[in-house]
C-alpha positions, 0 to 999 in steps of 0.5 A, spaced: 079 590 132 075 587 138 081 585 143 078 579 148 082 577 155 080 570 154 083 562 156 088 558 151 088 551 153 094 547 153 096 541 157 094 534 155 088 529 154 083 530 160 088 535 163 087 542 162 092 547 163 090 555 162 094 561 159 090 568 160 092 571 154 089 578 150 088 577 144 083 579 137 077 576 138 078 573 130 084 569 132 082 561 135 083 560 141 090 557 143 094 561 137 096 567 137 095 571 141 098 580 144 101 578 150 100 573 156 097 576 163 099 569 166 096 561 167 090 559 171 090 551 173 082 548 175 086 541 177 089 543 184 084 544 190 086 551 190 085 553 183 092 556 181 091 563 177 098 567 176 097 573 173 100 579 172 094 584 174 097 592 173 097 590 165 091 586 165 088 592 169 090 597 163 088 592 157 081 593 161 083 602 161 083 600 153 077 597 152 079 590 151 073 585 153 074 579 158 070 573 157 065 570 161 070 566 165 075 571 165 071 576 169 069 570 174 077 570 175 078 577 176 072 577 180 075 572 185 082 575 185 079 583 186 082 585 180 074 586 176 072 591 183 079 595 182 077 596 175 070 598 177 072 603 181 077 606 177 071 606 171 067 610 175 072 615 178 
């Protein structure tokens, strides 16, 4: 089983709201999902990412593979180098 970190869509119409969820790769996109790590709104000026680090840190210890847009938002939260640097040590 591949467990993904990846984005649930939700909102309305042309205006997108997103859960960051862990969830097996053959499950579709906004079902079901593990567990919820928080949200992530592109449609403030400062896009709102709520998520609750220390679980997405140990899914990461697990193996679980964060899509391309995950890791951008793990990168610009400082979550992907804390991973990094516990890979290596």
């Amino acid at each position: 089983m591949a467990v993904k970190i990846r984005l649930a869509r939700g909102g309305a119409k042309k205006k997108p709201f997103y859960q960051v969820v862990v969830a097996d790769e053959r499950f579709p996109r906004d079902g079901r999902f593990i567990e919820a790590l928080g949200q992530y709104d592109p449609r403030q000026e400062e896009s709102l990412l709520n998520f609750k680090e220390e679980r997405a840190l140990e899914w990461l210890n697990k193996g679980a593979q964060p899509t391309d847009t995950v890791r951008r938002l793990l990168r610009g939260a400082g979550t992907w180098a804390k991973f990094k640097v516990k890979a290596t040590a």
